[in-house]
DRENPA-3360 file (N, C-alpha, C; in nm, 2 decimals, always signed):
BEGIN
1 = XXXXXXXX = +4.97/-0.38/+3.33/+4.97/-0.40/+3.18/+5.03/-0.53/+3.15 ~ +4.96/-0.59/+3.05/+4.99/-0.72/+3.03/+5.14/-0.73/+2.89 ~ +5.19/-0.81/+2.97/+5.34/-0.82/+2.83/+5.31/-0.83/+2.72 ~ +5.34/-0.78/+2.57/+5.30/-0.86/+2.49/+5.36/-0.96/+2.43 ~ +5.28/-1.05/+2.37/+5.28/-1.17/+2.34/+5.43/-1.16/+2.22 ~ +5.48/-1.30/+2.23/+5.61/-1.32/+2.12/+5.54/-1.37/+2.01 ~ +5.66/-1.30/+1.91/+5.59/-1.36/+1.78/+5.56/-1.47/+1.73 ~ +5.63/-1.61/+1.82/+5.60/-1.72/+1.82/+5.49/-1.79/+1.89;
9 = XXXXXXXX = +5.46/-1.73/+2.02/+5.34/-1.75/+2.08/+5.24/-1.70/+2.00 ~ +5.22/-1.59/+1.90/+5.11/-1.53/+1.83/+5.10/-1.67/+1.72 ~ +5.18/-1.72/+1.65/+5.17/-1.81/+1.55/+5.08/-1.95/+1.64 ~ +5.16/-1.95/+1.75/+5.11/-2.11/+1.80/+4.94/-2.08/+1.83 ~ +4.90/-1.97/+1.90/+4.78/-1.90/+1.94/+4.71/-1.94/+1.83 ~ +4.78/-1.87/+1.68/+4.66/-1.86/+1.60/+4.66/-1.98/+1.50 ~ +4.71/-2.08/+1.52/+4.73/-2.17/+1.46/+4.60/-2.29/+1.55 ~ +4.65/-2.24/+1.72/+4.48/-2.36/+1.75/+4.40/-2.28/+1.74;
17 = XXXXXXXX = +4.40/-2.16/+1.71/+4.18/-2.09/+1.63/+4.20/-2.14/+1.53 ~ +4.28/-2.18/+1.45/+4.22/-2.22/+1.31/+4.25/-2.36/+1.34 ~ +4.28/-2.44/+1.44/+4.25/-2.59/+1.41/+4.13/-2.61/+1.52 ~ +4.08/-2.53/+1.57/+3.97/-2.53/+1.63/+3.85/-2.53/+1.54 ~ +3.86/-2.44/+1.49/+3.76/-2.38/+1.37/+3.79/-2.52/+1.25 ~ +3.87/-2.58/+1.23/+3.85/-2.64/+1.09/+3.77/-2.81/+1.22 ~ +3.78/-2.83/+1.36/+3.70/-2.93/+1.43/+3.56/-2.88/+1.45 ~ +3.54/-2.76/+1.50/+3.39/-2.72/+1.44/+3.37/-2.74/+1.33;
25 = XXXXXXXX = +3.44/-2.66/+1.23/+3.33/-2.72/+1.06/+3.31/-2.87/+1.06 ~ +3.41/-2.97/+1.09/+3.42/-3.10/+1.06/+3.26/-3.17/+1.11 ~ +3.25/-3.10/+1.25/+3.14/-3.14/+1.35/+3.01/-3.07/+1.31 ~ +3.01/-2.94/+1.25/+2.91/-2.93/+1.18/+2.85/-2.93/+1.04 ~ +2.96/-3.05/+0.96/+2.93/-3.11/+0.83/+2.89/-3.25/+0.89 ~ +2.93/-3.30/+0.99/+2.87/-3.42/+1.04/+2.71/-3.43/+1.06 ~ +2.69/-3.32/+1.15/+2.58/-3.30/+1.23/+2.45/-3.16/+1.15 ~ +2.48/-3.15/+1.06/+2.40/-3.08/+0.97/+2.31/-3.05/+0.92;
33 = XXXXXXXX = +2.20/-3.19/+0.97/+2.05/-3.26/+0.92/+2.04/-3.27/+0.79 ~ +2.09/-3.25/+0.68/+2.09/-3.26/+0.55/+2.08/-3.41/+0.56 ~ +1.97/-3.46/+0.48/+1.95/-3.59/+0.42/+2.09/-3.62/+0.36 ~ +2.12/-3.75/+0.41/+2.22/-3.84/+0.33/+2.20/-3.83/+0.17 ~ +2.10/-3.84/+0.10/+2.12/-3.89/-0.05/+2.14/-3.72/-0.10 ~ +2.09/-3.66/-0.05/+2.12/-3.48/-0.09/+2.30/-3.46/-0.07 ~ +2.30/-3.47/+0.06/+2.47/-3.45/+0.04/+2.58/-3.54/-0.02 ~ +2.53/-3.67/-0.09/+2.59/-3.75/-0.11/+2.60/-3.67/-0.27;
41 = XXXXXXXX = +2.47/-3.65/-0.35/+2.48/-3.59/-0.49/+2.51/-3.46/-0.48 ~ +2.54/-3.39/-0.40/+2.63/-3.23/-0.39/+2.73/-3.26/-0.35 ~ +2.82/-3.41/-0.39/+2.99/-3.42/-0.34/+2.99/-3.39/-0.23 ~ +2.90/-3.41/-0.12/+2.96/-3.29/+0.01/+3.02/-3.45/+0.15 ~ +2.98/-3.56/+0.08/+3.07/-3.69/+0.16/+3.07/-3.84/+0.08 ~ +3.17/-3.90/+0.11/+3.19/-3.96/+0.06/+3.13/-4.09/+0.13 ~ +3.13/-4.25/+0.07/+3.07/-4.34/+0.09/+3.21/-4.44/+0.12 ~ +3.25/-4.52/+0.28/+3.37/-4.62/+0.28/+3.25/-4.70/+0.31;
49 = XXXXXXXX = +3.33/-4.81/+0.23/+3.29/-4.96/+0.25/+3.44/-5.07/+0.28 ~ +3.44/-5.08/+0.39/+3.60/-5.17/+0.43/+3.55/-5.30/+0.42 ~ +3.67/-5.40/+0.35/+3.58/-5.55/+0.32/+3.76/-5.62/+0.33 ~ +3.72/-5.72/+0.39/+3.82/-5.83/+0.35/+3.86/-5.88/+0.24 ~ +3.96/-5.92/+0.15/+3.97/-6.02/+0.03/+4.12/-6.02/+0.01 ~ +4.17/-6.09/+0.08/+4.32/-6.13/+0.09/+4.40/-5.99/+0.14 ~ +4.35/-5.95/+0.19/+4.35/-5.83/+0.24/+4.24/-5.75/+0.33 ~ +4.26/-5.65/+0.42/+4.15/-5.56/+0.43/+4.19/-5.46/+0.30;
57 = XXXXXXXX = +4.08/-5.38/+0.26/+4.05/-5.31/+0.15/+3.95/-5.19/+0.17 ~ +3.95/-5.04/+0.15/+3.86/-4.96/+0.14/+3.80/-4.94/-0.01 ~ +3.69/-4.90/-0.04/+3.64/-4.88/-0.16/+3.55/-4.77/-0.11 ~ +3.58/-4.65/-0.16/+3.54/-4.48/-0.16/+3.47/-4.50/-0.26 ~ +3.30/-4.46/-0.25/+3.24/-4.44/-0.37/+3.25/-4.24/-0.32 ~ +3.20/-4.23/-0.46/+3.24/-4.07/-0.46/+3.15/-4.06/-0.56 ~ +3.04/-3.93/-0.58/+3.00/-3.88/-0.69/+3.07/-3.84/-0.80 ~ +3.05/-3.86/-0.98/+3.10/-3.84/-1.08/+3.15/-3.71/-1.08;
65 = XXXXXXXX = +3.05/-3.60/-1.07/+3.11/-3.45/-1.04/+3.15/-3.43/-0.97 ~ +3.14/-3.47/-0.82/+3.32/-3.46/-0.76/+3.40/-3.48/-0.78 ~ +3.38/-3.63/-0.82/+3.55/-3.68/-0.83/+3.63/-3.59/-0.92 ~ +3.54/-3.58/-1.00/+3.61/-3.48/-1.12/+3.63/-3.32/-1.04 ~ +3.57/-3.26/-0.96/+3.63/-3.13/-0.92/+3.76/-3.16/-0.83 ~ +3.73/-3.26/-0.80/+3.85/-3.28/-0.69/+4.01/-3.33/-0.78 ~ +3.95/-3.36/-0.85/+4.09/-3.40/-0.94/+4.17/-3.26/-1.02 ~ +4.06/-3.18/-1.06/+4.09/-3.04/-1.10/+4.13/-2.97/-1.00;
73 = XXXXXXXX = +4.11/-2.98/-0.90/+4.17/-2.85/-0.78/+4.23/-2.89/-0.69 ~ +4.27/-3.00/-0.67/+4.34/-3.10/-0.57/+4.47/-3.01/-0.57 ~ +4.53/-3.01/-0.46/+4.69/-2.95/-0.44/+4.74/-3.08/-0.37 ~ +4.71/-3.17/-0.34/+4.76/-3.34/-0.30/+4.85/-3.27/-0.16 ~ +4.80/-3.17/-0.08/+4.84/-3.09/+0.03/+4.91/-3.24/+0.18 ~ +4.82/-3.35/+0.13/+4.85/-3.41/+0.24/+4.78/-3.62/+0.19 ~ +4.76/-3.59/+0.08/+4.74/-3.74/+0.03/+4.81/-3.85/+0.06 ~ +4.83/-3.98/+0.08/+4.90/-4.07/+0.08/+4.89/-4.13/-0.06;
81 = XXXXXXXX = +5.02/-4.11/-0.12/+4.99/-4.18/-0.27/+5.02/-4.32/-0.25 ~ +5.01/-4.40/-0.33/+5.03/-4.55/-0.33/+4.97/-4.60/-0.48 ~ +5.10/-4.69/-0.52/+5.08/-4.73/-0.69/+4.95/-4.83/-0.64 ~ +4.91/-4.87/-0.49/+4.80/-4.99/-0.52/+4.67/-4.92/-0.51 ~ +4.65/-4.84/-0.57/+4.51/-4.79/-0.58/+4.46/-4.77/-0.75 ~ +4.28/-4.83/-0.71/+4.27/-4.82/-0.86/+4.12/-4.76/-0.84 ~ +4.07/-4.72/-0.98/+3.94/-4.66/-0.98/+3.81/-4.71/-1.09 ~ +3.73/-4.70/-1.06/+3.64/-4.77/-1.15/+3.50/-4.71/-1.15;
89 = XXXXXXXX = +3.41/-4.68/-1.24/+3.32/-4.56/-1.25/+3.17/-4.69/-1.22 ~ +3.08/-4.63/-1.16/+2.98/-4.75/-1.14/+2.86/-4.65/-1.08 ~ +2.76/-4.72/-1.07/+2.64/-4.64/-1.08/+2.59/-4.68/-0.91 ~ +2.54/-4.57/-0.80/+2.47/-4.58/-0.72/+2.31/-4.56/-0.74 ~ +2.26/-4.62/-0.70/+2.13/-4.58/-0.68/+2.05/-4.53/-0.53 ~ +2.02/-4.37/-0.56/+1.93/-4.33/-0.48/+1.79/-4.32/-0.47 ~ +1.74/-4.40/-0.35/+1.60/-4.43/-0.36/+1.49/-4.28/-0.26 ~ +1.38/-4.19/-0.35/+1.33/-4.15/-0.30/+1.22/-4.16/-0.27;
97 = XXXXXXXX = +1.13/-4.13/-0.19/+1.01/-4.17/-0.09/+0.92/-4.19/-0.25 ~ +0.83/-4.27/-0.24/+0.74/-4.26/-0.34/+0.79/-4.23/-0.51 ~ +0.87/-4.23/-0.51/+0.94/-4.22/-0.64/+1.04/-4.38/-0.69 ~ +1.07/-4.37/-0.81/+1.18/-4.46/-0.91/+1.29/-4.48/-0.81 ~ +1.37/-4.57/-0.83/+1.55/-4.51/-0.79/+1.58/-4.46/-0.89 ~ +1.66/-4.38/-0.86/+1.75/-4.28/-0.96/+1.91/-4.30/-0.98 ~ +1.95/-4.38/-1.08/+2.14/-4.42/-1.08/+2.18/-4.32/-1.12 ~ +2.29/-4.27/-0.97/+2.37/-4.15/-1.03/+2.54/-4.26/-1.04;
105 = XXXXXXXX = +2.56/-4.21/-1.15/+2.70/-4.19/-1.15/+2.82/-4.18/-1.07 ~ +2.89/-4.25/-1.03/+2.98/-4.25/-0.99/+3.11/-4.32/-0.96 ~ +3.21/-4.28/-0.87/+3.37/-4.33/-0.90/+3.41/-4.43/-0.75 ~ +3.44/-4.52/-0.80/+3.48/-4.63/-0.68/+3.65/-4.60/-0.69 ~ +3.71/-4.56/-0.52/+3.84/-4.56/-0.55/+3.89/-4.68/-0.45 ~ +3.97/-4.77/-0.49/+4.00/-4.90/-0.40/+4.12/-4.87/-0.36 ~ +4.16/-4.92/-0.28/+4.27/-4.88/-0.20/+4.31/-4.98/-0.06 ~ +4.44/-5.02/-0.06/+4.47/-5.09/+0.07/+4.40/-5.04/+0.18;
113 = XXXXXXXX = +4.35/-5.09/+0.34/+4.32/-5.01/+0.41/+4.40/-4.94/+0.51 ~ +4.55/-4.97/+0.52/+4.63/-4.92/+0.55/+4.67/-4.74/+0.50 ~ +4.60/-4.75/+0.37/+4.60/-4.62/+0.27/+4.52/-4.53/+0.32 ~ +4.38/-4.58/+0.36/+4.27/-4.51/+0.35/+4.30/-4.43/+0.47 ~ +4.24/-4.28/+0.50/+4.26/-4.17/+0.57/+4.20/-4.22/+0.74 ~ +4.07/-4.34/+0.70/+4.01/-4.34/+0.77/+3.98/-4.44/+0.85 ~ +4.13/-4.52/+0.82/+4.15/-4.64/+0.87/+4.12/-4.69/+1.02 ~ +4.15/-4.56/+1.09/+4.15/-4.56/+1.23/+4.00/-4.62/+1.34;
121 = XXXXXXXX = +3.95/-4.62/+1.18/+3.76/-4.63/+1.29/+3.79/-4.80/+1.30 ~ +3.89/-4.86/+1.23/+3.85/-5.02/+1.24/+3.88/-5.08/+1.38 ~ +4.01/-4.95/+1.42/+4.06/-5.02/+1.57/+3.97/-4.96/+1.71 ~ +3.92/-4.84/+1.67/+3.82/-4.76/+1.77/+3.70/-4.81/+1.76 ~ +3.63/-4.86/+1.62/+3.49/-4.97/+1.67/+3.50/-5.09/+1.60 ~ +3.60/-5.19/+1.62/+3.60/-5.30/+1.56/+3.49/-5.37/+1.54 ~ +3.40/-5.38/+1.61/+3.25/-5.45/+1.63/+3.16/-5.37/+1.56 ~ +3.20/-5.29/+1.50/+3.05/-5.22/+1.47/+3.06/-5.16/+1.35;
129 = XXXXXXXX = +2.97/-5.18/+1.25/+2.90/-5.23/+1.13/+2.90/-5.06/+1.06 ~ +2.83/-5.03/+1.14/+2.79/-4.84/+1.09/+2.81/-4.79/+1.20 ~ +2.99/-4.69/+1.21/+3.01/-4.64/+1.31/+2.94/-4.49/+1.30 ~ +2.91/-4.46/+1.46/+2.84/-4.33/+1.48/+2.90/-4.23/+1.42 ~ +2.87/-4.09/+1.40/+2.94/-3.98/+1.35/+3.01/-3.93/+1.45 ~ +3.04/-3.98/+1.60/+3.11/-3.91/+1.70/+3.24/-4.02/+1.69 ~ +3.21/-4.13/+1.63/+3.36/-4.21/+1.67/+3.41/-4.17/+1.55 ~ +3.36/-4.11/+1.38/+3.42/-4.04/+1.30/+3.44/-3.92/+1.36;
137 = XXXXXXXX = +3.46/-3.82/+1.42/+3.50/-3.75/+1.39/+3.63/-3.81/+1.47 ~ +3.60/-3.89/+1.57/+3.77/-3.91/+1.65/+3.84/-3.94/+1.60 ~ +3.82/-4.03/+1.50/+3.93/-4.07/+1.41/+3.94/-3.94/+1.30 ~ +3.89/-3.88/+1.29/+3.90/-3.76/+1.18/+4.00/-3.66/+1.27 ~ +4.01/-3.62/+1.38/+4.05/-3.53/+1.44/+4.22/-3.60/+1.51 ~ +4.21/-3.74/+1.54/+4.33/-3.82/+1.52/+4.42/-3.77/+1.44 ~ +4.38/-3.84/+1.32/+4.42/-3.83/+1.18/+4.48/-3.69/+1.14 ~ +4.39/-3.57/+1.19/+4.40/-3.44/+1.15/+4.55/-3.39/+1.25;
145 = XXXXXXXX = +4.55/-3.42/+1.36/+4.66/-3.42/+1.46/+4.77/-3.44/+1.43 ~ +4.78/-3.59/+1.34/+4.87/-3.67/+1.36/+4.93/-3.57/+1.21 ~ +4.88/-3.54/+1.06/+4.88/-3.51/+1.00/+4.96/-3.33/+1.00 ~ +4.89/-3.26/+1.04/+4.96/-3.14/+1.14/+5.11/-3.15/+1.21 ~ +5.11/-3.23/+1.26/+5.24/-3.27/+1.32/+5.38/-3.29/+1.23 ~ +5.32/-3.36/+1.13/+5.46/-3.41/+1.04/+5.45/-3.35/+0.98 ~ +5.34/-3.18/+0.94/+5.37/-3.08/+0.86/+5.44/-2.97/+0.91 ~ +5.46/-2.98/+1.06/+5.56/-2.94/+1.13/+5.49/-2.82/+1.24;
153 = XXXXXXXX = +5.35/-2.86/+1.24/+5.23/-2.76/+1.33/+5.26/-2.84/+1.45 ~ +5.28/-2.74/+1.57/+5.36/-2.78/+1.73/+5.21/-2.76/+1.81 ~ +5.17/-2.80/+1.89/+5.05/-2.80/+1.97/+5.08/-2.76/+2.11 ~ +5.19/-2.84/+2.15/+5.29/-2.83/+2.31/+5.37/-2.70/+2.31 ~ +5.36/-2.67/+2.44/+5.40/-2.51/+2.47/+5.56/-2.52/+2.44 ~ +5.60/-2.43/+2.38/+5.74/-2.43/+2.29/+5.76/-2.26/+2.36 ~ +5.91/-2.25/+2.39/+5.99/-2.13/+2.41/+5.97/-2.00/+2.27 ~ +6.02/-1.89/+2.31/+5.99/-1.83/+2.19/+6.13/-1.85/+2.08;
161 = XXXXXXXX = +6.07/-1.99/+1.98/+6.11/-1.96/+1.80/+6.01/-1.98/+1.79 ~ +6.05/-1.98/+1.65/+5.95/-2.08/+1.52/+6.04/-2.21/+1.49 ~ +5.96/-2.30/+1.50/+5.98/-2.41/+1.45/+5.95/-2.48/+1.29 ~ +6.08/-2.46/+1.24/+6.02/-2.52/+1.09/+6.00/-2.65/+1.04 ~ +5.99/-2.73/+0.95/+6.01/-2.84/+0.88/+6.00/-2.88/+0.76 ~ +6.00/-2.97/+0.71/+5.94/-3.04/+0.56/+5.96/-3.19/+0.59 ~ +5.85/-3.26/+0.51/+5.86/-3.39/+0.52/+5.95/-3.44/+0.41 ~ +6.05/-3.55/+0.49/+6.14/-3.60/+0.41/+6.06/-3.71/+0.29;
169 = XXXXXXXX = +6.10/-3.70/+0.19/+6.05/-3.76/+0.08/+6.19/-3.87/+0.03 ~ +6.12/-4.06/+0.07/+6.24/-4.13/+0.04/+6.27/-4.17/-0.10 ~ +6.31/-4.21/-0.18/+6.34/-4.23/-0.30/+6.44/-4.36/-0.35 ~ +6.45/-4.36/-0.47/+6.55/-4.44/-0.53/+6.55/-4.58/-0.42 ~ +6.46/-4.60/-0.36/+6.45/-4.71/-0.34/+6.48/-4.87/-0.40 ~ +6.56/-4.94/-0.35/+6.59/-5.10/-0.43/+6.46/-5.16/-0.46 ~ +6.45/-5.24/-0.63/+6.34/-5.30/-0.64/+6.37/-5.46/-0.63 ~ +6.32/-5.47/-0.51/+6.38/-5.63/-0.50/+6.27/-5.69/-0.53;
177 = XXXXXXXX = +6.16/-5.68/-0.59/+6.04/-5.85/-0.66/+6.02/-5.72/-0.77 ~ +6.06/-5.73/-0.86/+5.98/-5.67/-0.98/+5.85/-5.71/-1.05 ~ +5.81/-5.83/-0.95/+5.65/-5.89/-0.98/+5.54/-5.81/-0.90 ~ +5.60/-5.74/-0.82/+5.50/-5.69/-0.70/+5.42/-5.60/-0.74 ~ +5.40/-5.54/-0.84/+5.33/-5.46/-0.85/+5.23/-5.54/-0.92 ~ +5.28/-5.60/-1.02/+5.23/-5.65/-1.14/+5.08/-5.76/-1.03 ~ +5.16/-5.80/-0.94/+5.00/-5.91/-0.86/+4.94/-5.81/-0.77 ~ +4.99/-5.71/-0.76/+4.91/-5.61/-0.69/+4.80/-5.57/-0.76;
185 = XXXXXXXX = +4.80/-5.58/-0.94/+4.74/-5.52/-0.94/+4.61/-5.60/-1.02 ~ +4.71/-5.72/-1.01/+4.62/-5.83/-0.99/+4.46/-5.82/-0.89 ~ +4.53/-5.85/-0.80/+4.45/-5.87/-0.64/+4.35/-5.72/-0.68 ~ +4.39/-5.60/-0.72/+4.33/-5.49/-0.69/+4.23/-5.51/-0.80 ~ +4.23/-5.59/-0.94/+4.16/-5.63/-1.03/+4.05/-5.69/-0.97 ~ +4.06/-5.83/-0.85/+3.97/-5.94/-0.80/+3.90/-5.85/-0.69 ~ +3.95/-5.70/-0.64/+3.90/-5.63/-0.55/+3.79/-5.57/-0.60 ~ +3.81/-5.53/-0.70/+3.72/-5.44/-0.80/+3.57/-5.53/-0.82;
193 = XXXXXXXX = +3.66/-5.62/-0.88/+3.50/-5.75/-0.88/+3.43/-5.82/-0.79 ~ +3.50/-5.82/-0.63/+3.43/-5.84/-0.58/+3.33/-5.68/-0.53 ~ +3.34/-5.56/-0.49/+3.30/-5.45/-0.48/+3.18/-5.46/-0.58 ~ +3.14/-5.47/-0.71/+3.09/-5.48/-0.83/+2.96/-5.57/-0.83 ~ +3.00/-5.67/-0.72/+2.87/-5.74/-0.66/+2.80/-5.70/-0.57 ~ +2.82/-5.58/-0.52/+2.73/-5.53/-0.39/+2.62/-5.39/-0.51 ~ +2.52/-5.42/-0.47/+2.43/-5.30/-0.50/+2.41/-5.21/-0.38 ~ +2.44/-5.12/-0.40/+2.44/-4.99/-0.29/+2.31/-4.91/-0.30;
201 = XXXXXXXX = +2.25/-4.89/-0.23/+2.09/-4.76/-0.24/+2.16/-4.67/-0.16 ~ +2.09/-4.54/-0.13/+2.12/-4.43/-0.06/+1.95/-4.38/-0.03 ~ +1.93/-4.37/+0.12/+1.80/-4.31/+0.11/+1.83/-4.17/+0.18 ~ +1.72/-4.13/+0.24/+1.74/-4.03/+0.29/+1.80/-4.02/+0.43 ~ +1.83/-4.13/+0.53/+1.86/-4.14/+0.66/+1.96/-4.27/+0.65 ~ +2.00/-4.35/+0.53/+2.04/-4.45/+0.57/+2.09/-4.51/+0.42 ~ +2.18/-4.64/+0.41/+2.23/-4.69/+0.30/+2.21/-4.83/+0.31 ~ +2.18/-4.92/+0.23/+2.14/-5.05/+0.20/+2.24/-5.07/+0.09;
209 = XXXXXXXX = +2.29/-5.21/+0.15/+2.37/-5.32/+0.06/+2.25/-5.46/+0.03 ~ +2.25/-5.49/-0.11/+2.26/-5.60/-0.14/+2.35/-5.65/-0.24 ~ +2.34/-5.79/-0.28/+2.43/-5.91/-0.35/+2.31/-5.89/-0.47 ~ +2.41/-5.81/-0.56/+2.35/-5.82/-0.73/+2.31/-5.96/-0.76 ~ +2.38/-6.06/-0.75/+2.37/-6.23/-0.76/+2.37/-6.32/-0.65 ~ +2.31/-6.37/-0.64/+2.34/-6.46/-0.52/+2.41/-6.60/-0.55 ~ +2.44/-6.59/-0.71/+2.53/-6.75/-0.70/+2.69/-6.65/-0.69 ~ +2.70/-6.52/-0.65/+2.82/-6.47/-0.66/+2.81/-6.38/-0.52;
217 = XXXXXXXX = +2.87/-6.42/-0.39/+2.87/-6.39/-0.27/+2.91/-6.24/-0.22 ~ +2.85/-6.16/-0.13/+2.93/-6.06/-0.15/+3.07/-6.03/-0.05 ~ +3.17/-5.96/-0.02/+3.31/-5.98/+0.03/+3.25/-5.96/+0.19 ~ +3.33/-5.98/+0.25/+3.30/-5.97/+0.39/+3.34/-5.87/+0.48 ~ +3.21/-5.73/+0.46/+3.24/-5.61/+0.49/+3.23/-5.59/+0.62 ~ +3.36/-5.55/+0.68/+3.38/-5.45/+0.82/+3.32/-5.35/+0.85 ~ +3.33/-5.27/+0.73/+3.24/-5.11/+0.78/+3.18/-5.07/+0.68 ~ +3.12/-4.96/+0.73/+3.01/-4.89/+0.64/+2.96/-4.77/+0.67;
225 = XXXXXXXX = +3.04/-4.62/+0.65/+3.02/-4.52/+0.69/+3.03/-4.42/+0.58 ~ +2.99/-4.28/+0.58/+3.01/-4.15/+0.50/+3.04/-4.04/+0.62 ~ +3.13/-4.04/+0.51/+3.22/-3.86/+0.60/+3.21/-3.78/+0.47 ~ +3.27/-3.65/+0.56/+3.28/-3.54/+0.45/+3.39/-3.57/+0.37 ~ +3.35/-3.54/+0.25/+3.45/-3.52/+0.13/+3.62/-3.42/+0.16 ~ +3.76/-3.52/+0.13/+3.83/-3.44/+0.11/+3.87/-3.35/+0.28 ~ +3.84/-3.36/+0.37/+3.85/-3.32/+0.53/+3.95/-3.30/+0.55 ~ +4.04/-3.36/+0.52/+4.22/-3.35/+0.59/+4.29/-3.27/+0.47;
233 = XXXXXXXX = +4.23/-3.28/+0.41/+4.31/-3.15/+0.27/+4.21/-3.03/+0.33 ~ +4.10/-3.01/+0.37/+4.09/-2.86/+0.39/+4.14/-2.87/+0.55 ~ +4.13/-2.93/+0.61/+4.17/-2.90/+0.74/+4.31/-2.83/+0.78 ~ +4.41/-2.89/+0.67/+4.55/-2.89/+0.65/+4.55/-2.72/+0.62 ~ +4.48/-2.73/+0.49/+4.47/-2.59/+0.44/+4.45/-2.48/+0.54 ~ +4.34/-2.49/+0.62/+4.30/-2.39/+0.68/+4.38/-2.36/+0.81 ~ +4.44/-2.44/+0.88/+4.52/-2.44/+0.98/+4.69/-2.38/+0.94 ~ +4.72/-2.43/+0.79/+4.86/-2.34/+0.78/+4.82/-2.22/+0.67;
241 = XXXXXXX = +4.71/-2.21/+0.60/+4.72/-2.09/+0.50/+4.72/-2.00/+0.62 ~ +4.75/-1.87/+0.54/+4.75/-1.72/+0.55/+4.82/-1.74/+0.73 ~ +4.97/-1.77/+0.70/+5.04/-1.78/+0.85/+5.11/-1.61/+0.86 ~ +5.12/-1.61/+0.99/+5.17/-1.47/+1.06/+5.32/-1.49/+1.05 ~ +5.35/-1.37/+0.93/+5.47/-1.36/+0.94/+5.55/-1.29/+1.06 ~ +5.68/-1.32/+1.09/+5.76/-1.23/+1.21/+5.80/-1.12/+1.14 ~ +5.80/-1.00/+1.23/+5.86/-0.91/+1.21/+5.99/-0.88/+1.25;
% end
């Protein structure tokens, strides 16, 4: 007869099935066959464009009716806030076989690229333009790791407790340049306008950039990928909801 399990081993057990389970869904929202311009107008992923301009820079297009569900039901479970982010509503166009393009609606969020969730693909494919969906998910499952950790989820074989935490939150910090924000948001202003020059299509297998003007250049983009919408907020979710209490 086998011993049974401590109440701490049952937690750690059932904590990798559900971070197992939230790398399968990740991998089969990746790998799904759904046409790009379909999942792109059902919110179901978002659009990074990483570009240089006195800075590296992300710009997240996101569909109109997402952005807005996601703002209503957000629990900000695991966001990185930062005052240097700004948003701006602008129209994609999806082009279908034999048909018009069609401008849908949507939200540009800019952001340092230090901010962005998905910063990690710059150092894992520096060279490359449109990374695969396999070197997304590595940085997705990185990210998801690293994120778990500082929410105080243990992966490494631990004695029988529980291990608790909370992330320390710093505060009351000294404001030594009281201009810094103010050119931040400057720069994030000249960010916006350079973004504003690129025309985006969405087909069914693929995305196209052009330069709305050509006496106005467009920024000098690093990357160019779509992941799923919102990923590290449900991943977070699903790995600590509904935890095993001790008896």
């Amino acid at each position: 007869m086998s011993a049974p399990l401590s109440c701490s081993r049952k937690i750690r057990l059932e904590r990798l099935k559900r971070f197992s389970n939230a790398q399968l869904d990740y991998l089969k929202r990746l790998y799904d066959g759904t046409p790009i311009d379909k999942k792109y107008l059902a919110g179901e992923i978002d659009l990074h464009v990483h570009f240089a301009m006195r800075g590296m820079w992300c710009a997240t297009y996101r569909a109109r009716k997402a952005a807005k569900a996601r703002v209503a039901t957000s629990k900000s479970v695991c966001s990185e806030t930062s005052p240097n982010v700004s948003e701006l509503p602008v129209f994609i166009h999806v082009r279908k076989v034999a048909k018009n393009l069609s401008p849908i609606a949507s939200i540009i969020r800019l952001e340092r690229l230090e901010v962005c969730n998905m910063r990690g693909i710059e150092a894992l494919a520096p060279d490359i333009l449109c990374p695969r969906p396999e070197l997304i998910f590595r940085v997705y499952d990185r990210k998801l790791r690293e994120l778990l950790s500082l929410s105080g989820i243990v992966f490494k074989d631990f004695k029988d407790e529980v291990i608790e935490s909370a992330t320390k939150v710093v505060t009351n910090l000294a404001n030594q340049d009281s201009d810094t924000h103010g050119r931040e948001r400057e720069i994030l202003s000249c960010g916006l306008e350079c973004v504003r020059r690129v025309r985006i299509e969405i087909t069914e297998n693929g995305i196209l950039l052009f330069a709305k003007r050509r006496e106005k250049p467009m920024p000098q983009i690093s990357k160019v990928f779509v992941c799923p919408d919102y990923s590290f907020e449900a991943g977070i979710e699903r790995v600590r909801g509904h935890a095993i209490i001790p008896k």
